[in-house]
N, C-alpha and C positions, 0 to 999 in steps of 0.2 A: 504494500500500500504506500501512496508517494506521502513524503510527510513522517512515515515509520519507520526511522532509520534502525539498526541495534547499535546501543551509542559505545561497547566495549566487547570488545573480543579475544580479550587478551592473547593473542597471539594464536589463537586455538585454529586447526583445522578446518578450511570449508567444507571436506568431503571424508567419505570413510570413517563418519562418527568423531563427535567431539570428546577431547580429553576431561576431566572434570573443572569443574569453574574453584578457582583456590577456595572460594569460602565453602563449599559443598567436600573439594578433597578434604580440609582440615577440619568440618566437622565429622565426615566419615573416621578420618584418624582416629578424632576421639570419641567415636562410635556416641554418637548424641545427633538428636537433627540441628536444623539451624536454630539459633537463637534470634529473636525476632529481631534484634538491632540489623544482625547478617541479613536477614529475609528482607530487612527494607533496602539495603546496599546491593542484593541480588537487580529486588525490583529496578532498582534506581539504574542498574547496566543495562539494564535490557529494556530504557527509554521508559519506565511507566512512573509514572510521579506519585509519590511515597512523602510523605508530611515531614517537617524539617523535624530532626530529634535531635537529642544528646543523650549520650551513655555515658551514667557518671559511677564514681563508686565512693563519693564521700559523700558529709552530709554537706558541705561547703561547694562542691563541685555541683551538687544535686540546688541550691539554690541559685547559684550564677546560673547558669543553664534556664533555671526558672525567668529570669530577669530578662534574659537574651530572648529565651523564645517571644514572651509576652505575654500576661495574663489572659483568660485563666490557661492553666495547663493540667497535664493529664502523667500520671506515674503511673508503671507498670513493673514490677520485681524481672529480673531478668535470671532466669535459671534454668538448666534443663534439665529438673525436676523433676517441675510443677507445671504442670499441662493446662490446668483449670484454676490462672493465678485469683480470679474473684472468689471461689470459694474461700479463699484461703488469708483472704486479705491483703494479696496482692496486688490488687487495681485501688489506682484512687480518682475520681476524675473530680473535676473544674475547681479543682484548687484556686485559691485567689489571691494568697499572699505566704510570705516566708517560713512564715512559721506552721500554718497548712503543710507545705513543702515539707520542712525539718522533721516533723510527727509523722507523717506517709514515711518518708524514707526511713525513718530509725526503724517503723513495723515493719517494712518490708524487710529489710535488712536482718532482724531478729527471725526470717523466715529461718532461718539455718540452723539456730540452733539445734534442731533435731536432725543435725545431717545433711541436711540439702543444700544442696552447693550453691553458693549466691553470687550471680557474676556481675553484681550491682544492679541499678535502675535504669527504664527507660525513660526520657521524659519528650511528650511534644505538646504542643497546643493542644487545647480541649476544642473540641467541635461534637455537637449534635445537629438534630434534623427530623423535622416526622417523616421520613421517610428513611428507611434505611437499605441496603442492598445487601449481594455477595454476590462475591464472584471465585470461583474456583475452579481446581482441576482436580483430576483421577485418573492414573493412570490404567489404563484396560489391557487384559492381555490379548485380548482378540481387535478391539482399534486405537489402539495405542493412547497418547493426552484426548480426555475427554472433558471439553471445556463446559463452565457450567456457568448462568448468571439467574437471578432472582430477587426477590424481596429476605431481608437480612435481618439481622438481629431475631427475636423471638417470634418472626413472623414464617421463617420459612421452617417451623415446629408444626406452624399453627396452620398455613396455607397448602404448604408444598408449592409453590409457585414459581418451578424451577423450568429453563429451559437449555436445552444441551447442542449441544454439537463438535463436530472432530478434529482437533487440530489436522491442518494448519488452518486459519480461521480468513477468507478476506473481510474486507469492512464491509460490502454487502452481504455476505452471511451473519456476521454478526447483527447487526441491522435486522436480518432477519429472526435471528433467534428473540432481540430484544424486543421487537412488536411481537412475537408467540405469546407473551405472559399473560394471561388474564391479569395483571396488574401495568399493565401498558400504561393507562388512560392515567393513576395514579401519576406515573411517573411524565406523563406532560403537564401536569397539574391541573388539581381542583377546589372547584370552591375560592378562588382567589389564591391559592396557596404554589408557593412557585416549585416546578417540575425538576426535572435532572436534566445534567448535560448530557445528551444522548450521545452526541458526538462522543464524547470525550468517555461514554462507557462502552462505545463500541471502537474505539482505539486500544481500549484500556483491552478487552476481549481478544485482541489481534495481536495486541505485544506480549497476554501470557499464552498465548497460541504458539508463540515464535519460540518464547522460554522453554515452555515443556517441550519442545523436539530439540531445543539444544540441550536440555540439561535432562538427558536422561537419566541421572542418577536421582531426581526429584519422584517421589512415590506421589503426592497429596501438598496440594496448593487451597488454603480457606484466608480469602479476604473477606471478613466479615464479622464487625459492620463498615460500607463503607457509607459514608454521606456526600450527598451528593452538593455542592457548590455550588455560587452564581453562574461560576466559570472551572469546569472539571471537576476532582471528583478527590475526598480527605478518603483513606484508606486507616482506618481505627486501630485494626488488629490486622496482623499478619500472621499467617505460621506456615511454615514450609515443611513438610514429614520427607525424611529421606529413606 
């Protein structure tokens, strides 16, 4: 698609299969998947725009970071643990000010006590939205990246309102897949309430289309939630299973 370049390739092969992407080989090393900070740096190679962060691991690193981003912001424990950090009390969102920040990070932090390896925090901007999305993949042994897009957050529990298709994805397919949803009409918005950038979720559909054929070491791709922007699209959570 013109417009969709892949913006890093590290030097990897066009043909006869790609070698591993460095942050996929070094998490295989240490036999863990990625860590969501890595999952947003994958995204961020391969052209899809991934919310500004900081990975910090002090409490002092964890408030500059805060100041920099700009209020409010959102903490996430970073460990490959803990799979389900909100149980756990490792999510904190729309923090407002320092001291907010200092109290999230020291709990997050005290995850470990019991063992769990804690490789600091995540922090970006807070952002919500009534409407929330996902977007993902699965790899299939019969048709290899199986791209998915829908309604996110506790809605695609509640709906199933998923729509698929195979990598490699064009932007007319994708397109197509995103008018499938019986939730379409949602997302051009109603009621006075403003829509999604379609554009910019069927770009997003094309560039992890291109991912999962290069990075076949990647099992399971879940963006969700993401919210959807004036102008393209805040990706919330990431997690990449290898």
């Amino acid at each position: 698609m013109e417009g969709c370049p892949l913006i890093i390739d590290h030097g990897r092969a066009s043909s006869g299969g790609f070698p591993l992407h460095p942050l996929i080989e070094k998490a295989k090393t240490r036999a863990r998947h990625l860590l969501e900070p890595e999952a947003l740096e994958l995204l961020q190679d391969y052209g899809i725009s991934a919310p500004h962060y900081r990975w910090v691991r002090t409490e002092e690193e964890a408030i500059e970071a805060a100041e920099a981003l700009g209020w409010p912001v959102a903490l996430k424990v970073v460990s490959p643990d803990i799979l389900h950090k909100t149980d756990l009390g490792g999510v904190a969102l729309s923090l407002q000010d320092r001291s907010a920040v200092a109290k999230a990070f020291s709990r997050m932090i005290s995850l470990g006590r019991d063992g769990k390896k804690i490789e600091g925090v995540l922090l970006t901007p807070f952002q919500s939205h009534d409407i929330e999305l996902l977007v993902g993949m699965v790899r299939d042994a019969q048709f290899g990246p199986v791209i998915t897009v829908g309604l996110g957050g506790i809605w695609v529990e509640a709906l199933g309102d998923v729509a698929y298709g195979i990598a490699p994805l064009s932007m007319e397919e994708s397109e197509v897949m995103i008018r499938s949803m019986k939730s379409y009409p949602v997302l051009l918005g109603l009621r006075g309430k403003k829509g999604a950038d379609i554009e910019a979720l069927g770009e997003l559909l094309v560039r992890l289309s291109r991912m999962a054929l290069a990075e076949s070491g990647i099992r399971e791709i879940d963006l969700n939630p993401i919210f959807p922007l004036e102008k393209g699209l805040f990706i919330a959570d990431a997690r990449i299973i290898l």
